[in-house]
N, CA, C and O atoms as a printed pandas DataFrame, in Angstrom:
     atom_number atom_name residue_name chain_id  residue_number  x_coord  y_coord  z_coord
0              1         N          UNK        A               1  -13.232   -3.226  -13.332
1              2        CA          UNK        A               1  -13.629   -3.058  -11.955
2              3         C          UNK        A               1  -12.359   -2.858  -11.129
3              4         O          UNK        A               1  -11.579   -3.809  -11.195
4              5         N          UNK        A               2  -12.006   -1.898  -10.416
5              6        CA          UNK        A               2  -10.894   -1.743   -9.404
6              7         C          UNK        A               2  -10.649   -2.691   -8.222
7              8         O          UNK        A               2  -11.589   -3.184   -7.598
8              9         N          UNK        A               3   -9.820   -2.848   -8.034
9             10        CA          UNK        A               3   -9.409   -3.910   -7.153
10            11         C          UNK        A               3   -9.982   -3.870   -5.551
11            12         O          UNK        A               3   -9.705   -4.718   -4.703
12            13         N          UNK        A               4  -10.908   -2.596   -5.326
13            14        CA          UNK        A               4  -11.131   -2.899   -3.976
14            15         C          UNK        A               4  -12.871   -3.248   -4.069
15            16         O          UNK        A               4  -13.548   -3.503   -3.073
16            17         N          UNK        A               5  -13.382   -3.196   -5.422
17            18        CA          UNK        A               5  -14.531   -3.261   -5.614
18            19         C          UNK        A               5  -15.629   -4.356   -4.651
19            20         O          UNK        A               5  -16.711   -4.267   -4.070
20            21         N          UNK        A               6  -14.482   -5.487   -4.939
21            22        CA          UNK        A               6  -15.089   -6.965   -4.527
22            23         C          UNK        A               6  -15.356   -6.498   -2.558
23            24         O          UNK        A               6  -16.392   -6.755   -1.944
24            25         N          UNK        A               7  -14.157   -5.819   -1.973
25            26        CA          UNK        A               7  -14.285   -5.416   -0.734
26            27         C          UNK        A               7  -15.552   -4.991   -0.252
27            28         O          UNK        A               7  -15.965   -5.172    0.893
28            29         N          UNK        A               8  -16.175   -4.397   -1.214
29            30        CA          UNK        A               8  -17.530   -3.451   -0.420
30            31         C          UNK        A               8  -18.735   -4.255   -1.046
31            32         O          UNK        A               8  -19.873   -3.850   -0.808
32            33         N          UNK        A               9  -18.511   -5.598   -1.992
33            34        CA          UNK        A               9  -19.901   -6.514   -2.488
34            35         C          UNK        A               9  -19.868   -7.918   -1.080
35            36         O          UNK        A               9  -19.207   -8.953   -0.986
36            37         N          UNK        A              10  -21.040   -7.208   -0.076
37            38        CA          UNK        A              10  -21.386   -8.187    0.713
38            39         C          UNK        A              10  -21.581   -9.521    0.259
39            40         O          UNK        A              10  -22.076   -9.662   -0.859
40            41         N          UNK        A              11  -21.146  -10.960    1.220
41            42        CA          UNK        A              11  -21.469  -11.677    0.441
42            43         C          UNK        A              11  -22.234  -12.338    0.438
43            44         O          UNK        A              11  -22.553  -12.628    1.591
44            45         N          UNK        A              12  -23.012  -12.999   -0.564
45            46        CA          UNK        A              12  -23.963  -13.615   -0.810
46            47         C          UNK        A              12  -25.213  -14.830    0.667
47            48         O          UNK        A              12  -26.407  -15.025    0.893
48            49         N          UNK        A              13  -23.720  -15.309    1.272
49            50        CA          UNK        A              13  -24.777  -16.169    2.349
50            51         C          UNK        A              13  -25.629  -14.587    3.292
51            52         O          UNK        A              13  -26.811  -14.518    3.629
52            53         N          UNK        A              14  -24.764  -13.738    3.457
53            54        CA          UNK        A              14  -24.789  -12.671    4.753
54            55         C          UNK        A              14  -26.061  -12.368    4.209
55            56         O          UNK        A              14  -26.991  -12.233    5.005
56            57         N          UNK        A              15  -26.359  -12.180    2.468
57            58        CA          UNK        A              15  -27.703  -11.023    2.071
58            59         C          UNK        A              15  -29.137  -12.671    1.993
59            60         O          UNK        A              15  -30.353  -12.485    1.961
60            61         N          UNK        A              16  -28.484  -14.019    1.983
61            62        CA          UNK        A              16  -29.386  -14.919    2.473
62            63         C          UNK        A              16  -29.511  -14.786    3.156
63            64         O          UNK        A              16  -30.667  -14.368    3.224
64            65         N          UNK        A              17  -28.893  -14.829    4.491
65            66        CA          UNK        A              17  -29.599  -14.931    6.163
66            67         C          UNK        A              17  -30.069  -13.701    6.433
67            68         O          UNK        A              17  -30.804  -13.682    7.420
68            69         N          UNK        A              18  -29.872  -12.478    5.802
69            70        CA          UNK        A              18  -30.849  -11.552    6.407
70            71         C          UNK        A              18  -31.951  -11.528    5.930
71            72         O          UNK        A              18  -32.908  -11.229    6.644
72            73         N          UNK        A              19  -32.134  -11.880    4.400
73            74        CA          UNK        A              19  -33.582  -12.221    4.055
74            75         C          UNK        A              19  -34.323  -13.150    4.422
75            76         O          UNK        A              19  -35.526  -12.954    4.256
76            77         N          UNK        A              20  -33.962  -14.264    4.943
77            78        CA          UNK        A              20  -34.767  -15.400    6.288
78            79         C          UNK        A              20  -34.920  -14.879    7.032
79            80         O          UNK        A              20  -36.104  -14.589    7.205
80            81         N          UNK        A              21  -33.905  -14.337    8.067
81            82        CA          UNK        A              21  -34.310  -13.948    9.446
82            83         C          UNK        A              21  -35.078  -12.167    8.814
83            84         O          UNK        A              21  -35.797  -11.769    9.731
84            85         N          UNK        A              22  -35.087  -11.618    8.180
85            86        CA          UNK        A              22  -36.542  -10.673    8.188
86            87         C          UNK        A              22  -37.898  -11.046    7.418
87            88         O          UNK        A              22  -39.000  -10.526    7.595
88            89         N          UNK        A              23  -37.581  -12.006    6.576
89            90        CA          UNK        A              23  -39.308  -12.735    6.003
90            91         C          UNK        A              23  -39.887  -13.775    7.224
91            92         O          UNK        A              23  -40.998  -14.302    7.285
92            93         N          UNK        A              24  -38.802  -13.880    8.127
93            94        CA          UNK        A              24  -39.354  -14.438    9.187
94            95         C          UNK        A              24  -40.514  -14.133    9.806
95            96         O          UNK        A              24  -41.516  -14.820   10.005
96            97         N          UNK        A              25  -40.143  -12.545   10.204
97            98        CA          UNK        A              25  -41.592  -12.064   10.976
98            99         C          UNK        A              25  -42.262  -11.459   10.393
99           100         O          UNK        A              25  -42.855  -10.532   10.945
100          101         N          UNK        A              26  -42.481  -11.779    8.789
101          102        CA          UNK        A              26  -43.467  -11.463    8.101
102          103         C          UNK        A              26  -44.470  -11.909    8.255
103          104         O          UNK        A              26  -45.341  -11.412    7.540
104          105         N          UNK        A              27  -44.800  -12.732    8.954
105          106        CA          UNK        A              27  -46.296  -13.797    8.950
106          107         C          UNK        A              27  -46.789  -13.480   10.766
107          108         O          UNK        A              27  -47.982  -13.529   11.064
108          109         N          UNK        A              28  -45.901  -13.222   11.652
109          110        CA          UNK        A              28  -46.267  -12.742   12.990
110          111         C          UNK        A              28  -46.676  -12.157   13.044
111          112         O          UNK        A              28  -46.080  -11.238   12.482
112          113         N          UNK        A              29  -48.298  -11.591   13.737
113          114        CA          UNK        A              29  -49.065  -10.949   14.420
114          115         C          UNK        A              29  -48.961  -10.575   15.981
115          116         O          UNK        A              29  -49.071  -11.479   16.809
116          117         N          UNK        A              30  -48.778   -9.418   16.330
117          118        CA          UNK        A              30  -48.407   -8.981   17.135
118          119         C          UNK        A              30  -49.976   -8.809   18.565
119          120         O          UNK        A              30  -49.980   -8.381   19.720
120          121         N          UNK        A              31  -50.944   -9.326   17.771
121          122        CA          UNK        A              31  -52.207   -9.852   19.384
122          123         C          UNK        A              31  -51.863  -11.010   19.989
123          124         O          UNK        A              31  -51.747  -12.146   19.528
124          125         N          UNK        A              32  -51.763  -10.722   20.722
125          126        CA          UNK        A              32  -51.910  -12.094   21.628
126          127         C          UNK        A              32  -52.825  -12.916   21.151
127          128         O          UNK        A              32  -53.533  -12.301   20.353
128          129         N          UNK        A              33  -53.213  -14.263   21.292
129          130        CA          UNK        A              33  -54.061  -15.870   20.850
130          131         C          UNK        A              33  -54.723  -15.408   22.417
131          132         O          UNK        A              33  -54.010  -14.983   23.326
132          133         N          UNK        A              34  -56.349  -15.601   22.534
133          134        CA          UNK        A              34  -56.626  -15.477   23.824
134          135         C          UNK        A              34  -55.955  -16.147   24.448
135          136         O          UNK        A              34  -54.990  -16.750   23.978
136          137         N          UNK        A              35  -56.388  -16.199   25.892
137          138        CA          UNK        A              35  -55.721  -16.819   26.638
138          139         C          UNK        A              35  -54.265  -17.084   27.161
139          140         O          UNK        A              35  -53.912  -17.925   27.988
140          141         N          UNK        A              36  -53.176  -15.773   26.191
141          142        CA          UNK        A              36  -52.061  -16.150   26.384
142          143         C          UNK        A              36  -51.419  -14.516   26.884
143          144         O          UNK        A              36  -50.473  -13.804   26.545
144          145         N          UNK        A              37  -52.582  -14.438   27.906
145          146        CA          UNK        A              37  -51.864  -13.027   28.438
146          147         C          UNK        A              37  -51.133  -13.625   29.937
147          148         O          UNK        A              37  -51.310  -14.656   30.585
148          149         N          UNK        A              38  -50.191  -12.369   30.125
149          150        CA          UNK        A              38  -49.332  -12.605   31.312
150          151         C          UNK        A              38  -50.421  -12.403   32.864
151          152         O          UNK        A              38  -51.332  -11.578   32.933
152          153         N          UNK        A              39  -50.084  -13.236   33.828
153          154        CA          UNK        A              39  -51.198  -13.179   34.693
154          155         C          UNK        A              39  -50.370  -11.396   35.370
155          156         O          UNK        A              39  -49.187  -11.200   35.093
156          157         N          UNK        A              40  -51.040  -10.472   36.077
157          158        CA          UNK        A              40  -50.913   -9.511   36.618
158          159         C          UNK        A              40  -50.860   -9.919   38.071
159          160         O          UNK        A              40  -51.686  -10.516   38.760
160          161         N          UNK        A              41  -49.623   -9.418   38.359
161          162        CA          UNK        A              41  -49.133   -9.538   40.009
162          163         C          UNK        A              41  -49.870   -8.387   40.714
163          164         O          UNK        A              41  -50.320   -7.306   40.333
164          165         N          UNK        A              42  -49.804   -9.250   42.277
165          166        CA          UNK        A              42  -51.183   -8.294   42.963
166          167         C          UNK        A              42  -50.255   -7.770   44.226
167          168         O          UNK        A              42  -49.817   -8.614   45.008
168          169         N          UNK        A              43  -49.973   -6.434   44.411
169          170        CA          UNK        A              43  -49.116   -6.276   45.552
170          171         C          UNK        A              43  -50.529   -5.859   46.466
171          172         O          UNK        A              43  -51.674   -5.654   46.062
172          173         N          UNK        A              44  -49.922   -5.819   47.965
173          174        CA          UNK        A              44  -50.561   -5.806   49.082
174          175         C          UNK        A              44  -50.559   -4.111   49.046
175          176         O          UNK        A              44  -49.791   -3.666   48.192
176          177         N          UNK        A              45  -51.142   -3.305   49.672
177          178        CA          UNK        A              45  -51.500   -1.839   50.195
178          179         C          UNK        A              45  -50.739   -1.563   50.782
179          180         O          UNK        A              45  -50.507   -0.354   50.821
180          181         N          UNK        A              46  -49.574   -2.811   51.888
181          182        CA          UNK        A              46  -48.518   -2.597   52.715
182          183         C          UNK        A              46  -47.384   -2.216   51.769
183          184         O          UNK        A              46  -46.739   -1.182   51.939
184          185         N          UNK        A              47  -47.091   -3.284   50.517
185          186        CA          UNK        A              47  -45.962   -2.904   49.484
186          187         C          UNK        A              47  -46.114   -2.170   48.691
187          188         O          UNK        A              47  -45.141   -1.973   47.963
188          189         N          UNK        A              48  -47.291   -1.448   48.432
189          190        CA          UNK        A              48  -47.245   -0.406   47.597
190          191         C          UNK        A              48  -47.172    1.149   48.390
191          192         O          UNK        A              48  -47.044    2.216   47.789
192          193         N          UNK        A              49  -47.277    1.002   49.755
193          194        CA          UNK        A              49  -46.830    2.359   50.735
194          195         C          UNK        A              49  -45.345    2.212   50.604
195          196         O          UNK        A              49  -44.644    3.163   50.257
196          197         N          UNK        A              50  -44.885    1.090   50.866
197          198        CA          UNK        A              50  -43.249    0.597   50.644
198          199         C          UNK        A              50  -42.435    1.355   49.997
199          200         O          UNK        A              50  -41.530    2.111   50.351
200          201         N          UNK        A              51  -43.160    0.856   48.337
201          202        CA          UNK        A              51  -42.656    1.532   47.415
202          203         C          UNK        A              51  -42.881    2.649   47.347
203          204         O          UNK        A              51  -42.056    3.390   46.813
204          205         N          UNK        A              52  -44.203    3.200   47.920
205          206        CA          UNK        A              52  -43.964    4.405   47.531
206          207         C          UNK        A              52  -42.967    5.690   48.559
207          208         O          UNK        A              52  -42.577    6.844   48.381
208          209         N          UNK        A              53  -42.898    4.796   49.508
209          210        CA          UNK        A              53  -42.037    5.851   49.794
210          211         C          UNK        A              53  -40.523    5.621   50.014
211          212         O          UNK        A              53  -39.736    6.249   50.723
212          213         N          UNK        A              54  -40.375    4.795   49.395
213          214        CA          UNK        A              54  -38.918    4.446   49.070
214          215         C          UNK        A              54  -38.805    5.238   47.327
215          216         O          UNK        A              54  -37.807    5.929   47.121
216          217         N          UNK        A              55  -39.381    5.152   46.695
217          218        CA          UNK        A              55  -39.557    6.374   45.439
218          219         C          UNK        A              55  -39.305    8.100   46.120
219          220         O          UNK        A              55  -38.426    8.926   45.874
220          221         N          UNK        A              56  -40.376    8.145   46.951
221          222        CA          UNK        A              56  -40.210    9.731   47.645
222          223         C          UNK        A              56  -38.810    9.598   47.679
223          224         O          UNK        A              56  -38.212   10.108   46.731
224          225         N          UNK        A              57  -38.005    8.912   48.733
225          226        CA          UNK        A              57  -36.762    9.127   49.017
226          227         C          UNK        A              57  -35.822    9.231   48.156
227          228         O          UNK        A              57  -34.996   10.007   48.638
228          229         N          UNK        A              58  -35.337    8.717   46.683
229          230        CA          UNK        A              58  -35.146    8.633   45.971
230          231         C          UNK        A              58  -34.521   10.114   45.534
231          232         O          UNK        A              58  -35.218   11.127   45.492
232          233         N          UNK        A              59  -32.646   10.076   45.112
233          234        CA          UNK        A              59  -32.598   11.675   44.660
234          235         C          UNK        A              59  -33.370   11.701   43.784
235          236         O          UNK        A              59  -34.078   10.809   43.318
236          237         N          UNK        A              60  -33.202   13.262   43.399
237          238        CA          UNK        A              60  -33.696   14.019   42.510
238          239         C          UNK        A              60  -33.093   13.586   40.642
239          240         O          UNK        A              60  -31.926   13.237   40.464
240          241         N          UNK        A              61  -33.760   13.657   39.849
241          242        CA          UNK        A              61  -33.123   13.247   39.020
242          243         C          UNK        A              61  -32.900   11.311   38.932
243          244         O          UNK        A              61  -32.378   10.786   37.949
244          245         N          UNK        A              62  -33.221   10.797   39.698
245          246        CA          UNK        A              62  -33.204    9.088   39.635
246          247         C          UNK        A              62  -34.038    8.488   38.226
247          248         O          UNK        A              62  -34.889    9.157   37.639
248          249         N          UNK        A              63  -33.647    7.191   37.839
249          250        CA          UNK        A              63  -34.166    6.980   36.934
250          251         C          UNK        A              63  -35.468    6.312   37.669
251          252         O          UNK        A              63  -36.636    6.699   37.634
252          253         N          UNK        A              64  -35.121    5.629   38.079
253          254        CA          UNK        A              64  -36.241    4.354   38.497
254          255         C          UNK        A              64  -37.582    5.145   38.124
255          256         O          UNK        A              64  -38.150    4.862   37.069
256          257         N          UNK        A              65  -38.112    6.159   38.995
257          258        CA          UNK        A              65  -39.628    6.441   38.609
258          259         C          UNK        A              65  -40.550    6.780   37.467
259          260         O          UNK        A              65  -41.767    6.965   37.457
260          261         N          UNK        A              66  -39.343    6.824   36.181
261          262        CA          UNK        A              66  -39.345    6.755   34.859
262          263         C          UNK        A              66  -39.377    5.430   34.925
263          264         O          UNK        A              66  -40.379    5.094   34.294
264          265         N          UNK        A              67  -38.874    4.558   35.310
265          266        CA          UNK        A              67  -39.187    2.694   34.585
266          267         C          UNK        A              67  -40.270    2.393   35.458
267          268         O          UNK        A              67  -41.056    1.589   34.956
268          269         N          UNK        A              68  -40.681    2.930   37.056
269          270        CA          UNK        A              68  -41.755    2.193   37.350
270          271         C          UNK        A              68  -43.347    2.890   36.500
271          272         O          UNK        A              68  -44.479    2.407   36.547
272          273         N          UNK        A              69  -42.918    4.039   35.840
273          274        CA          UNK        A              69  -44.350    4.737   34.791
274          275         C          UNK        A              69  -44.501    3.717   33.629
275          276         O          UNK        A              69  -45.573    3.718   33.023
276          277         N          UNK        A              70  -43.612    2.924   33.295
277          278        CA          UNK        A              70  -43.494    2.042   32.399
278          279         C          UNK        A              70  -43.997    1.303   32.593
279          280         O          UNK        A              70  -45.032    1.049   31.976
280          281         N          UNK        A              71  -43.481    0.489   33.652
281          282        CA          UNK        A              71  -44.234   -0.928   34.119
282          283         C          UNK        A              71  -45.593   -0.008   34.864
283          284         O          UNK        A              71  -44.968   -0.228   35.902
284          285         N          UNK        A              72  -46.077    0.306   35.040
285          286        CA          UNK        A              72  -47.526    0.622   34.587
286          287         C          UNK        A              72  -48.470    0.951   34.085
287          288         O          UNK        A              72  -49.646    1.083   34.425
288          289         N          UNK        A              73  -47.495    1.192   32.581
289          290        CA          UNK        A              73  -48.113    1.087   31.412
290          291         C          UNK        A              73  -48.570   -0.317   30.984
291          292         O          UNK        A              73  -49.650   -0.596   30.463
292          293         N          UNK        A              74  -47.203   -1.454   31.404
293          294        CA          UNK        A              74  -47.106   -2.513   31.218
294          295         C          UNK        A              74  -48.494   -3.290   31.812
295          296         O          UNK        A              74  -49.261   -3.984   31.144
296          297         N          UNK        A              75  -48.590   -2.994   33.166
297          298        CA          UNK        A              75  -49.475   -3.258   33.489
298          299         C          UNK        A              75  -51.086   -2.956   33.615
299          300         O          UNK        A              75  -51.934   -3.614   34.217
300          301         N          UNK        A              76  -51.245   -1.653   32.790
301          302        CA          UNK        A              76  -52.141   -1.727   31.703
302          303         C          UNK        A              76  -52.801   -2.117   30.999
303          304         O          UNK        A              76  -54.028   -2.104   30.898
304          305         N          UNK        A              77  -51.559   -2.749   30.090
305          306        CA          UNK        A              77  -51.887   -3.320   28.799
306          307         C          UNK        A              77  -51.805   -4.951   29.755
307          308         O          UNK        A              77  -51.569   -5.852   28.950
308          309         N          UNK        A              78  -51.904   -5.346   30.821
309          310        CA          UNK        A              78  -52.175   -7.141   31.079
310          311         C          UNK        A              78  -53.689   -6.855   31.210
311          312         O          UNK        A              78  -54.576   -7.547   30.710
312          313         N          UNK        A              79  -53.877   -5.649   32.013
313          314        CA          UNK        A              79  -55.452   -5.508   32.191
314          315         C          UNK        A              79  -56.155   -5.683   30.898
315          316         O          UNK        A              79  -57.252   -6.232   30.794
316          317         N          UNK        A              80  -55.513   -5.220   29.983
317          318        CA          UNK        A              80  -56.606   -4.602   29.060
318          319         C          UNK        A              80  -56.516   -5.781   28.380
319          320         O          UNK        A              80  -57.592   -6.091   27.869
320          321         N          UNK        A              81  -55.354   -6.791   28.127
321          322        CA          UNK        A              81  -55.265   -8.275   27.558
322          323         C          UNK        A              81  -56.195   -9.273   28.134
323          324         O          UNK        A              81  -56.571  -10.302   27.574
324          325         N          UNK        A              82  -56.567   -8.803   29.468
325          326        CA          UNK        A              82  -56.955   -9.717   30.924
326          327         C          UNK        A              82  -58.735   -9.855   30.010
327          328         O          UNK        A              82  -59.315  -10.854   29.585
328          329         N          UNK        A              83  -59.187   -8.217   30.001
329          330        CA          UNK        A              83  -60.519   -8.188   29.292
330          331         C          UNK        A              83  -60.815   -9.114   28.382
331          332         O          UNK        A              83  -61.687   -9.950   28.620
332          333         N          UNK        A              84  -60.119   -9.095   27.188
333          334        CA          UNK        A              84  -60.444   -9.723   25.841
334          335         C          UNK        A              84  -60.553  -10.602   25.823
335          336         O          UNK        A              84  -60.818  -11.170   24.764
């Protein structure tokens, strides 16, 4: 075996702890347990004109109105958790 061989054989605790920490979330289910959805925040008609036209103003090219399409996806999926 050449002398740099041992260099590139990871060692043994490193290939233990990654096999714990990934058989870890082998047994996690990714539904929610009823009852353990996030409650959904309720803005007023006043803060959602707010926002929205603080978005209008917003250059061209901004990220934000890409993350607020998100968080209402997000908030979506509380509704649709809210149902079940």
């Amino acid at each position: 075996m050449p002398s740099t061989a041992r260099c590139w054989t990871p060692p043994r605790a490193a290939l233990a702890a990654a096999t714990i920490f990934l058989t870890g979330c082998a047994g996690v289910s990714s539904d929610a347990p009823p009852g353990a959805c996030p409650p959904e925040v309720a803005y007023s008609q006043a803060e959602q004109a707010r926002v929205a036209a603080e978005v209008a103003a917003l250059p061209e090219g901004a990220l934000i109105p890409g993350w607020l399409a998100d968080y209402a996806v997000l908030r979506d999926q509380v509704r649709a958790c809210a149902r079940r």
